[in-house]
C-alpha positions in Angstrom: -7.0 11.9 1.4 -5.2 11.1 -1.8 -3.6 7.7 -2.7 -1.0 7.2 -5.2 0.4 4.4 -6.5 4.3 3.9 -7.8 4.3 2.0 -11.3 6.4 -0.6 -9.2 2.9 -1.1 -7.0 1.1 -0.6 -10.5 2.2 -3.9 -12.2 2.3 -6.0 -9.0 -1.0 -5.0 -8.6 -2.0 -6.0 -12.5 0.3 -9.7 -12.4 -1.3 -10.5 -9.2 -2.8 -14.1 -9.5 -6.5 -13.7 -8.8 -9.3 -11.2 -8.5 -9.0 -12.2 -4.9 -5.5 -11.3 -4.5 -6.7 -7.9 -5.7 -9.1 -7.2 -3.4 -7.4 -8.2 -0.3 -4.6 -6.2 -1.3 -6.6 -3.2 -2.4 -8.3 -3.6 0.8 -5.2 -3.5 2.9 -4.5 0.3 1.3 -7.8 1.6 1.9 -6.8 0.2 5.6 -3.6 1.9 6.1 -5.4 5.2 4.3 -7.9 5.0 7.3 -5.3 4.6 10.1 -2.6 7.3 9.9 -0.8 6.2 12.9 -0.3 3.1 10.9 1.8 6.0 8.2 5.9 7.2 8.7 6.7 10.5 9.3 5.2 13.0 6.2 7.6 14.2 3.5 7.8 11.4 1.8 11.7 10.4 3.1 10.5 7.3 5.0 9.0 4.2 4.3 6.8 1.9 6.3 5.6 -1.8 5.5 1.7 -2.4 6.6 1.2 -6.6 6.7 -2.3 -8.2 5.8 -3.0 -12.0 6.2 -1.4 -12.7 2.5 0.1 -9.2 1.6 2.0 -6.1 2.5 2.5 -2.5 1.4 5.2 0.0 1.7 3.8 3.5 2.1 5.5 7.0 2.5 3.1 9.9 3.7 2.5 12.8 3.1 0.7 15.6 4.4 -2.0 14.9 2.2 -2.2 11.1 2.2 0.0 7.6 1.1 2.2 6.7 -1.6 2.1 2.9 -2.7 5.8 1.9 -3.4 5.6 -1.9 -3.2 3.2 -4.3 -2.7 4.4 -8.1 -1.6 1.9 -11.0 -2.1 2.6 -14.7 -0.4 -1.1 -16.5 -0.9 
C-alpha cells in the first residue's frame, strides 16, 4: 500500500506545534492505511474525513492505497 501526501497535508504536517502533534497525526494515517473500509470509493473523485482524538485526515483512494489532502489539528 502506497501513501501520498498533497503539499497542502505536507506543510500542515511541518507547522504542526509539537513532535506530539506529529505522531498522533502520522499515526491516524497509518490507521486509516490499515482499515480500507475506513477509504471512499477508488479513483480518487471522492474524499473522506477520518477523526482522531485531536486531528483529522481527508483521504481519496485509490486502487493502490490513500492520498493525504488535508490534515486538521485542534490539540
Amino acid at each position: 500500500m502506497r501513501v501520498e501526501l498533497e503539499w497542502l497535508a505536507t506543510e500542515v504536517i511541518a507547522e504542526l506545534p509539537t513532535a506530539q502533534a506529529r505522531i498522533e497525526v502520522r499515526s491516524l494515517i497509518v490507521d486509516v492505511l490499515r482499515h480500507p473500509e475506513l477509504w471512499p470509493a477508488p479513483g480518487g473523485e471522492e474524499a473522506a474525513d477520518v477523526f482522531g482524538g485531536r486531528c483529522w485526515v481527508s483521504v481519496v483512494a485509490y486502487l493502490d492505497g490513500i492520498e493525504v489532502r488535508d490534515i486538521g489539528w485542534c490539540g
